[in-house]
C-alpha positions in Angstrom: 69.9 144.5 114.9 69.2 142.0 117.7 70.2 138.1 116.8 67.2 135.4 117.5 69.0 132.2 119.0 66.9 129.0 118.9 68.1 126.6 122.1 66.6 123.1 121.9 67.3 120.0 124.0 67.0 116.7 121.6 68.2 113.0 121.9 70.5 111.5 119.5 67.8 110.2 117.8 66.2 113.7 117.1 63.4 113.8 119.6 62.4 117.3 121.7 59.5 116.4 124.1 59.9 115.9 128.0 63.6 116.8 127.8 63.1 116.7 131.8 63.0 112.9 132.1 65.8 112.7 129.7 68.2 116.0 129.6 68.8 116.8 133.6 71.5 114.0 134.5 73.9 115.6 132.0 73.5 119.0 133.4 76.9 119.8 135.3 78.7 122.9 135.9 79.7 123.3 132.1 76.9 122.9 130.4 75.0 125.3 133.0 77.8 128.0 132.9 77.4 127.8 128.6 73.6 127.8 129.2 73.9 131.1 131.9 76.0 132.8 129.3 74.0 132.4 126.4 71.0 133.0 128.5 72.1 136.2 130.1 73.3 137.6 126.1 69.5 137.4 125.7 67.0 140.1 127.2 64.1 138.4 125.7 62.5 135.1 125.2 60.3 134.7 122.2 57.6 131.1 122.6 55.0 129.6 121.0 51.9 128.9 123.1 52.1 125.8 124.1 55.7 126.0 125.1 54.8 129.3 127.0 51.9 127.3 128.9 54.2 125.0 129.7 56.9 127.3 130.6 54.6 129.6 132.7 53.5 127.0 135.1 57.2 126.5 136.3 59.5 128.8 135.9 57.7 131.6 138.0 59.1 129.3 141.2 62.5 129.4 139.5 64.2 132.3 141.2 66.2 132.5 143.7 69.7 132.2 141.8 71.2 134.1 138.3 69.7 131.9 135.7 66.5 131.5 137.2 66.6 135.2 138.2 67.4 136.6 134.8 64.6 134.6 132.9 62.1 135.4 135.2 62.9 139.1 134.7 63.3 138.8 130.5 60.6 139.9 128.9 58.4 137.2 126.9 56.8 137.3 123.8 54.3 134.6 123.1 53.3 134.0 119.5 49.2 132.6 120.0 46.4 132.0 117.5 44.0 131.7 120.8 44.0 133.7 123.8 46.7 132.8 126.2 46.8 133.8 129.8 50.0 135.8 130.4 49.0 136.4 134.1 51.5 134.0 135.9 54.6 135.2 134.3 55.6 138.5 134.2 56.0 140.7 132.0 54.5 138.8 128.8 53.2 140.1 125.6 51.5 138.3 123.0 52.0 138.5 119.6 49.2 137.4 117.4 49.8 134.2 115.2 48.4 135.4 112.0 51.4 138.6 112.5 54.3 136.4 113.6 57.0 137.4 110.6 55.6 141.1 110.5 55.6 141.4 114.7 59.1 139.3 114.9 60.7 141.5 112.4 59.8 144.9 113.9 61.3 143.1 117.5 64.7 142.1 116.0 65.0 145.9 114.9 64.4 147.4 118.0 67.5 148.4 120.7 68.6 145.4 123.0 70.5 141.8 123.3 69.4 138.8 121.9 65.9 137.2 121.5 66.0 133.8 122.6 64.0 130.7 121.3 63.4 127.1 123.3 62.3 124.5 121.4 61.4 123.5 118.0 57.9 124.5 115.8 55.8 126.4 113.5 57.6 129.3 115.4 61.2 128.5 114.2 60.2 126.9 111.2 58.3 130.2 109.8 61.3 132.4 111.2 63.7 130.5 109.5 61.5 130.8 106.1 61.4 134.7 106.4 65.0 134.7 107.0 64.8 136.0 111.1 65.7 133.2 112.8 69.6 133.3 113.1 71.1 130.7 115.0 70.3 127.2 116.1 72.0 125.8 119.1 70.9 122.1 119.4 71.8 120.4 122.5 72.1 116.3 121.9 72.0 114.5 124.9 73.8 111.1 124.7 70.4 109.4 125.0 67.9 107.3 122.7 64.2 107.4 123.3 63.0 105.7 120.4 60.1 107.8 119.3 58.2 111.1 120.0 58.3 114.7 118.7 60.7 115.5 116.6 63.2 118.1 116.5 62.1 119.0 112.8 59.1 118.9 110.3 58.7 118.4 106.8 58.0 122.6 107.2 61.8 123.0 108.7 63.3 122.2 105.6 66.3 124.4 105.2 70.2 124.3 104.4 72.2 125.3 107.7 76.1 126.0 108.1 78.1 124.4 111.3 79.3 127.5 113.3 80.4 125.9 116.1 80.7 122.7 118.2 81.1 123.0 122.2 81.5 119.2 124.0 81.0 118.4 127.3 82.7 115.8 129.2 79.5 114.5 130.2 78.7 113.9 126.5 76.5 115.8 125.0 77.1 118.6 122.3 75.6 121.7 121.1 75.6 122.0 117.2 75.3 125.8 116.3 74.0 126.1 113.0 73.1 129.0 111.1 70.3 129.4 108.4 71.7 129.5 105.2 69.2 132.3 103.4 67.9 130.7 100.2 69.3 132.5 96.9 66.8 133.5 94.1 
């Protein structure tokens, strides 16, 4: 069965939004090499909608070296409640919103590497509530922005176990944390 890694950029102070003003300046050759690995163990990249909007306008001008290259070529699921065009970033297939657990489930089953996850939402947090999501790998950057959209909802809440801890001399640290599935 394939694993669904969640990968989420967030200040010290637990915020997710424009991690490009914020993130980039402590991305040297470790952090990238950890981000190619894990990147490259996935064949697939599961978003919500907005994130996919957001990720569609870019990325396509990405290529040209192996990380790049590899997303670009990973297939991409987007989970929408309203159409979506999947035209600028190839190949894309949408899953409908009211289907996510169903649709997710029978993807984890099938053949192939890992399904990875950026970012934080009603995507991870209803994952993680049917028991699919299976790894968290939060990346705190050594930075303070104060306010704006926060790595977790009131809807995230969930026990989680430490798996790992990888440092960087630049100072940030990713926090892998598994879901912990609720007992009955």
């Amino acid at each position: 069965m394939r694993k669904i890694v969640n990968s989420t950029y967030a200040t010290l102070d637990g915020f997710i939004d424009d991690p490009q003003d914020w993130s980039l300046q402590y991305t040297d050759e470790q952090p990238q090499a950890y981000a190619l690995a894990m990147t490259t163990a996935a064949d697939a990249l599961l978003l919500g909608r907005v994130t996919y909007e957001g990720m569609a306008q870019a990325w396509p001008h990405m290529g040209g070296n192996p990380f790049g290259d590899h997303v670009n070529a990973m297939a991409k699921y987007v989970v929408a409640s309203q159409p979506v065009d999947t035209s600028a970033w190839n190949p894309t297939v949408v899953i409908p919103g009211d289907d996510i657990v169903g649709q997710v489930a029978k993807l984890k089953e099938q053949d192939g590497a890992d399904i990875l996850i950026w970012g934080t939402g009603a995507l991870t947090d209803a994952l993680t509530a049917a028991g699919l999501l299976d790894e968290y790998r939060i990346w705190v950057c050594p930075v303070i922005k104060g306010s704006g959209e926060p790595l977790f909802r009131e809807a995230s809440a969930t026990t989680l176990d430490l798996v790992d801890t990888t440092t960087f001399p630049s100072g940030v640290v990713v926090l892998t944390y598994r879901p912990v599935p609720a007992t009955s």
